[in-house]
PLY file of the C-alpha trace (Angstrom):
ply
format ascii 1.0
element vertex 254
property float x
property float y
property float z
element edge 253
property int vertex1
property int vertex2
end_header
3.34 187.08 -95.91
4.33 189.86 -93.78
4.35 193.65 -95.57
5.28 196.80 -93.90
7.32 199.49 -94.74
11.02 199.49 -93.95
11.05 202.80 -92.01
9.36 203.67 -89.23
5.38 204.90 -90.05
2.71 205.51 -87.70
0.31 202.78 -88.99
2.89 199.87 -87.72
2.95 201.85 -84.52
-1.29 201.92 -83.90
-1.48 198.29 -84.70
-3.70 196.85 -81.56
-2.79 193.72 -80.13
-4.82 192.08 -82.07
-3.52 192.90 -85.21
-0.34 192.46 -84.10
-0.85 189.07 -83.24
-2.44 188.10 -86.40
0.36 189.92 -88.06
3.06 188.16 -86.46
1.39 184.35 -86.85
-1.07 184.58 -89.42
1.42 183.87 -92.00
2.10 180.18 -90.56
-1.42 179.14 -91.20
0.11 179.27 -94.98
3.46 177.56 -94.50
3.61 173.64 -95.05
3.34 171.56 -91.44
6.68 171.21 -90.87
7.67 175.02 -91.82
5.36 175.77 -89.00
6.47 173.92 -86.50
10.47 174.74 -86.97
9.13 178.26 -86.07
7.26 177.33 -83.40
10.03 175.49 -81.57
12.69 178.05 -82.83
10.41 181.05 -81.78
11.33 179.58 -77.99
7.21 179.74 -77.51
7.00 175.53 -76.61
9.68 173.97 -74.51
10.64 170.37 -73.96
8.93 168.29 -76.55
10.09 165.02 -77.75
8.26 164.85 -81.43
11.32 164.04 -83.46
8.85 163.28 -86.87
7.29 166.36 -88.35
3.80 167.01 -88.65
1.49 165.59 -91.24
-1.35 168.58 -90.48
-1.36 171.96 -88.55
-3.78 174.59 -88.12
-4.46 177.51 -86.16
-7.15 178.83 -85.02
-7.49 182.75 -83.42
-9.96 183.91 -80.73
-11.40 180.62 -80.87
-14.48 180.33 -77.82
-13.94 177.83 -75.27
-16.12 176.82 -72.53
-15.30 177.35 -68.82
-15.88 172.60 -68.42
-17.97 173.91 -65.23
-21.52 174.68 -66.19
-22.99 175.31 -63.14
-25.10 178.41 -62.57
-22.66 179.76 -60.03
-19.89 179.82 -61.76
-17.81 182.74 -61.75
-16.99 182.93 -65.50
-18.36 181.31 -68.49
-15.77 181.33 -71.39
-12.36 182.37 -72.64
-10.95 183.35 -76.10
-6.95 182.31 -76.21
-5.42 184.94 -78.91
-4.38 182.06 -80.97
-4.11 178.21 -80.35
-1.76 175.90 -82.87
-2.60 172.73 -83.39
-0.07 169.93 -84.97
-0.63 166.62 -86.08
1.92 164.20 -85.70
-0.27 161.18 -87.26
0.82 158.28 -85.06
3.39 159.78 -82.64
0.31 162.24 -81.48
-1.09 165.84 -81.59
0.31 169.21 -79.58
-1.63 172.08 -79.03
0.04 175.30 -77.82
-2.63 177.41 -76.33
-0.76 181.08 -76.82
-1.89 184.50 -74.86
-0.36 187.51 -76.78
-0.01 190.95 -74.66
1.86 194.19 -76.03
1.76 196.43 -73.14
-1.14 194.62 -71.11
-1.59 192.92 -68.30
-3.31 189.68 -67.45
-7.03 190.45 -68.69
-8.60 188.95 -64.77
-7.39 188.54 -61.09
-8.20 187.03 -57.84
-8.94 188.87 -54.67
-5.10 189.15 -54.09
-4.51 190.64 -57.01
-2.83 187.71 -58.81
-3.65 187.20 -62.79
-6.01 184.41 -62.90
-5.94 184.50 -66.89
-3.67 181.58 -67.81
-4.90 179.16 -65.19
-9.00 179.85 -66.35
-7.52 179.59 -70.12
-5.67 176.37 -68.54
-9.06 175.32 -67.33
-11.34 175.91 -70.18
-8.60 174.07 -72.86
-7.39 171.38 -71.01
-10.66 169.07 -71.24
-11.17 169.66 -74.94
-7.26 168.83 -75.46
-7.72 165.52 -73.81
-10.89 164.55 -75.65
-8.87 165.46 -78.85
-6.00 163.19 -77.88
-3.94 166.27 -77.94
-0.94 167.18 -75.55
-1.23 170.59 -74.51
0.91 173.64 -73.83
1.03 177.05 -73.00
2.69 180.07 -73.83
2.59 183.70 -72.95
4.11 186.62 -74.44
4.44 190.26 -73.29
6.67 193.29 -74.12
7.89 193.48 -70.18
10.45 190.86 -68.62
8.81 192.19 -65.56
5.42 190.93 -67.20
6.61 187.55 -68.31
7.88 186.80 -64.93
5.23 187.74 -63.38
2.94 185.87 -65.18
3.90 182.44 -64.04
4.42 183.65 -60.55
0.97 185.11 -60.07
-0.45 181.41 -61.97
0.78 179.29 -59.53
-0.54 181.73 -56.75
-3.81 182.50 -58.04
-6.93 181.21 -56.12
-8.77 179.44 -59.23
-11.07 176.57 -58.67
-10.42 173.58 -60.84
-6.86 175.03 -61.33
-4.69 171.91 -61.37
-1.34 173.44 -60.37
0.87 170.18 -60.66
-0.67 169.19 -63.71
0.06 172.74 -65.55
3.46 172.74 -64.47
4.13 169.27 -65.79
3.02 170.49 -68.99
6.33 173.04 -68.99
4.50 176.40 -69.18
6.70 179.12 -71.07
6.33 183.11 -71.13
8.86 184.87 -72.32
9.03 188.60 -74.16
8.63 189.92 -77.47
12.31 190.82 -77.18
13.18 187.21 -76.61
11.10 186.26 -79.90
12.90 188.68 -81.42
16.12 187.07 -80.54
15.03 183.60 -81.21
13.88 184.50 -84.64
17.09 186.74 -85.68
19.39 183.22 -85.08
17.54 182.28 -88.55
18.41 182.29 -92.23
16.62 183.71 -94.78
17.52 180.47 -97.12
14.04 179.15 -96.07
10.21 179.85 -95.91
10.83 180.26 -92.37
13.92 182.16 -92.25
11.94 184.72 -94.38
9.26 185.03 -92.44
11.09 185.42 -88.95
13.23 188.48 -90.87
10.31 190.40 -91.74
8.97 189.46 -88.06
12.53 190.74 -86.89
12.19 194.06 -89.20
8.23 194.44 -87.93
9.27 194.26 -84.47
11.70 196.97 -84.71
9.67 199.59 -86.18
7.65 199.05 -83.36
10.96 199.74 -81.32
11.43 196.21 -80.13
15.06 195.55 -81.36
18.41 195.17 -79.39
20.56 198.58 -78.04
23.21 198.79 -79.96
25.33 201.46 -77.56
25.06 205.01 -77.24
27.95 205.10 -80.17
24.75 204.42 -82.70
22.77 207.46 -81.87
23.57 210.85 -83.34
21.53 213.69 -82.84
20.10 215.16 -85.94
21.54 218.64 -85.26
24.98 219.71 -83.56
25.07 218.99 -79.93
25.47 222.87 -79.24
21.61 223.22 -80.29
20.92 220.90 -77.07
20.79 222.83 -74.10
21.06 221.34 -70.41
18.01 222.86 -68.37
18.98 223.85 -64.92
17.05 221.68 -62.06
16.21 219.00 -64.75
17.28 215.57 -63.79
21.02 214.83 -64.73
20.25 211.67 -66.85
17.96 213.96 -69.32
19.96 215.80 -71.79
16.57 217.73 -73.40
16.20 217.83 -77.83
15.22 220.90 -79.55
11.10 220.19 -80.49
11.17 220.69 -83.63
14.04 218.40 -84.29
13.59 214.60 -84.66
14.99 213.27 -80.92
17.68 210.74 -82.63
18.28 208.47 -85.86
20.29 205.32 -84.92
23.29 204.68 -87.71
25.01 201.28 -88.30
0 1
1 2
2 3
3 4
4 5
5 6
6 7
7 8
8 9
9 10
10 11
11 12
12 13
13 14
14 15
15 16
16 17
17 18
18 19
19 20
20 21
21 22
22 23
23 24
24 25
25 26
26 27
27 28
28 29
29 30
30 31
31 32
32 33
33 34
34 35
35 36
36 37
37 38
38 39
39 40
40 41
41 42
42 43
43 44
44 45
45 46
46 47
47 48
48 49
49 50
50 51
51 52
52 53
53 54
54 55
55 56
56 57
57 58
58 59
59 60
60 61
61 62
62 63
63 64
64 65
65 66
66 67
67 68
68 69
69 70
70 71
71 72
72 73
73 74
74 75
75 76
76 77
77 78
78 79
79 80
80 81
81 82
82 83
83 84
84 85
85 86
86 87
87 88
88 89
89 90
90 91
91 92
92 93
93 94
94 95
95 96
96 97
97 98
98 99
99 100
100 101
101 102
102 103
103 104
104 105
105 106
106 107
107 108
108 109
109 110
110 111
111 112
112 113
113 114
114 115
115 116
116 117
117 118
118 119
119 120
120 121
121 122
122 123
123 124
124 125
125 126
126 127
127 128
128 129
129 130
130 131
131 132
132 133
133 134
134 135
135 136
136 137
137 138
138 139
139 140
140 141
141 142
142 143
143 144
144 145
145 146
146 147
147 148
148 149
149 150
150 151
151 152
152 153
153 154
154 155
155 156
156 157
157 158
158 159
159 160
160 161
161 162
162 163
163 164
164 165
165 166
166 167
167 168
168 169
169 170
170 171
171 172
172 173
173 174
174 175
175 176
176 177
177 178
178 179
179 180
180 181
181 182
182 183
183 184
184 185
185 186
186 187
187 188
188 189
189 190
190 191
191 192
192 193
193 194
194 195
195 196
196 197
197 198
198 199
199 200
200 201
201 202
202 203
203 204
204 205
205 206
206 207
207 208
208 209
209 210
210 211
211 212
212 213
213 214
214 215
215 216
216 217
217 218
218 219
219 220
220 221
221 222
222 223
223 224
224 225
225 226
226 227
227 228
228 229
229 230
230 231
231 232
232 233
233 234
234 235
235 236
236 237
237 238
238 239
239 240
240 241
241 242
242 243
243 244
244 245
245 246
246 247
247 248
248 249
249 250
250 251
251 252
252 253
């Protein structure tokens, strides 16, 4: 279960990414199979699936090593550690596994000489094999605080000079990256009726202490003293209307 304090406090704010992601998805290693897998599919983190039974098993397993399938003394890397990978058992109908790759405010971790991230196609390389001799079906996800990130992400993928990097075969497989925003969004549409629902509203409430949440308009922010303490500094850029220091900058009300 998520617990965190319902105003803002700096300990929220210094999570790392890693305890951020555990945070976030931790708590579905705990929910029955098919509780896990509605919030999988309604976090918007897997895309175009056709399991219509739910799963008999899931588990999921963080940092987990995997072996670059290559084991030749030349090769260029040797393994990679996806933040988290989910697997689900669908008993006769089959297995998925969504490898996921979890950045706050981060970058893809390796590059090629061009300067495109290389970090989903290697994590591409080093899962694929062990998916297949597992009978699972694969997929990947990657999720960043920046659209610009997201975007990027995918782009680079399909540019990036990887040996063993089966292109055509990864984008069959319907990669996804999207934001923490968009999570954010995805989760919100839920109830709080269910196990689920529950969960995504404290992932929701997490999220925007850590000042990922929706702007609601310039009519929700009120300056905690009079506007006359706020004086406009000559030469300053006319977009920045400058806060007293020793005043909080700006509450937002409902």
């Amino acid at each position: 279960m998520l617990i965190f304090p319902t105003q803002s406090h700096p300990k929220i704010k210094q999570l790392t990414e890693d305890e951020v992601t555990s945070t976030v998805f931790g708590p579905l290693t705990f929910m029955s199979s098919p509780e896990a897998w509605q919030a999988v599919l309604q976090s918007g983190l897997i895309s175009k699936v056709d399991m219509v039974t739910a799963p008999r098993n899931h588990c999921i397993d963080f940092w987990r090593v995997y072996r670059n399938p290559n084991r030749a003394p030349d090769a260029t890397w040797r393994h990679r550690f996806p933040d988290a990978v989910l697997d689900f058992d669908f008993g006769r109908d089959g297995k998925i596994r969504l490898v996921l790759e979890i950045k706050w405010n981060a970058d893809q971790s390796s590059s090629d000489e061009d300067g495109n991230g290389t970090q989903l196609a290697l994590q591409w390389i080093a899962t694929n094999l062990v998916a297949r001799n597992d009978g699972a079906i694969i997929r990947q996800a990657y999720l960043t605080l920046h659209r610009s990130n997201a975007q990027a992400a995918l782009e680079e993928t399909l540019k990036a000079k990887v040996d063993g990097f089966d292109r055509k075969n990864w984008l069959a497989a319907s990669p996804v990256s999207i934001t923490w925003m968009d999570l954010s969004k995805n989760l919100a549409a839920l109830g709080t009726s269910s196990q689920v629902g529950k969960w995504a509203q404290c992932v929701v409430k997490f999220l925007e202490v850590r000042n990922v949440q929706l702007f609601g308009g310039f009519r929700g922010i009120v300056y905690e003293r009079q506007m006359r303490d706020c004086t406009y500094r000559f030469g300053a850029s006319p977009f920045h209307w400058p806060v007293p220091p020793r005043s909080p900058p700006f509450r937002f009300v409902s």
